[in-house]
C-alpha angles and dihedrals in degrees: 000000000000112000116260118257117231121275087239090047082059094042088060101038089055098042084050080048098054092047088072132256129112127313100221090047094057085043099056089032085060102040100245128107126266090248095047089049088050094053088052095056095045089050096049099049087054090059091035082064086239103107119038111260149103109279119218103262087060082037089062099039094050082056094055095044086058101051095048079051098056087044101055094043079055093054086040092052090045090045084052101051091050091048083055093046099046086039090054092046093049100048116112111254 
């Protein structure tokens, strides 16, 4: 996997993106591919409120909220299984 460019690089390559030109030309003047280039346009008009998406901060906290989701069905399903199990030893025989 090819490493990650900086956020700033990004920021530049799009902004000399958005000033017009071809694609193909500020891709290969910056060293990146034209689809990579593209991606990066497309991101950043999502966060720039132009194009319809979820931009990455709600990205990220969707993420989390799932997580902390999984995690507490698992602590329900664990409390659920104990409450079986002490309901079952106490029952009269």
């Amino acid at each position: 996997m090819p490493k990650p460019y900086h956020a700033e690089f990004r920021r530049d390559v799009v902004a000399v993106a958005r000033q017009g030109g071809s694609i193909a030309q500020i891709a290969k003047d910056f060293g990146i591919t034209e689809s990579c280039l593209r991606n990066w346009l497309k991101k950043a008009d999502v966060e720039d409120g132009v194009r319809p998406g979820v931009v990455a901060e709600e990205s990220a906290q969707m993420r989390e909220l799932k997580k902390r989701n999984r995690q507490l069905e698992e602590e329900v399903e664990i409390l659920r299984r104990a409450a079986a199990y002490f309901a079952k030893s106490i029952s009269p025989k």
